[in-house]
C-alpha positions in Angstrom: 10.3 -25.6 -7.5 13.4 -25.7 -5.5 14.8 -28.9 -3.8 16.7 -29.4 -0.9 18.5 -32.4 0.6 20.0 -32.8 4.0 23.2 -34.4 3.2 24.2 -34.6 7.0 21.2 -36.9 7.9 21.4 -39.0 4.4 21.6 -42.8 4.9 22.6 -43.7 1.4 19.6 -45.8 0.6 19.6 -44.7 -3.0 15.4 -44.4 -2.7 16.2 -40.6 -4.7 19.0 -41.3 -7.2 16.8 -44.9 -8.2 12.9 -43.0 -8.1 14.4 -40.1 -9.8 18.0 -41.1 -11.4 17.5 -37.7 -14.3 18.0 -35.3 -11.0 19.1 -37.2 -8.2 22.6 -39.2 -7.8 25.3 -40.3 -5.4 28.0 -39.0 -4.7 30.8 -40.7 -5.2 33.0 -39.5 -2.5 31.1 -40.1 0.3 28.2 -42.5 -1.0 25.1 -39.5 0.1 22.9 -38.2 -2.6 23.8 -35.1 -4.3 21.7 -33.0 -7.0 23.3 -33.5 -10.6 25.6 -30.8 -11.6 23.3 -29.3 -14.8 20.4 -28.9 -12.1 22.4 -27.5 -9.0 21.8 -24.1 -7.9 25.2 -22.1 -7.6 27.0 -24.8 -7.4 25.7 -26.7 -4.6 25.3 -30.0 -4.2 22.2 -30.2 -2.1 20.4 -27.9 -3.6 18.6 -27.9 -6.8 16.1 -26.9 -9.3 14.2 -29.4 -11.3 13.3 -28.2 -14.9 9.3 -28.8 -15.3 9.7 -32.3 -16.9 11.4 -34.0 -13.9 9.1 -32.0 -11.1 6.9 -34.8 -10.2 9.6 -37.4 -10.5 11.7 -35.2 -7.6 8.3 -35.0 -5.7 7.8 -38.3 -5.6 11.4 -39.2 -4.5 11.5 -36.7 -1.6 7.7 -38.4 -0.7 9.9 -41.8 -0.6 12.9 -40.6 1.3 12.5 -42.9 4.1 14.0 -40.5 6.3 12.4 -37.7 4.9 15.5 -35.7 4.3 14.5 -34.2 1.2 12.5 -30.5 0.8 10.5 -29.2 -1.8 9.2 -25.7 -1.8 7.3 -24.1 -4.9 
């Protein structure tokens, strides 16, 4: 499973980082979600893979994204 989230469109509602707080946080700097460092893929902060524990807890907080800026794809 690899996870995606569109930083640009973020509204900082937390929905993510409080659903799913093990793979999902915010970012300090600018107050937008961000994948946690040990889960990011090369690097990147809006990108991610979830280890098979916390899949269904990343599913669920892209379902709740009230602006449905998060991706999931198998």
């Amino acid at each position: 499973m690899k996870v995606h989230i569109d930083r640009d469109n973020c509204t900082s509602c937390g929905t993510c980082w409080d659903t799913c707080p093990a793979f999902f946080e915010m970012k300090k700097e600018d107050g937008f979600s961000q994948v946690i460092e040990q889960f990011r893929l090369n690097g990147d902060i809006a990108r991610g893979t979830p280890p098979d524990d916390l899949e269904a807890c990343a599913q669920e907080a892209a379902d709740l994204c009230p602006v449905q800026i998060i991706s999931v794809d198998d």
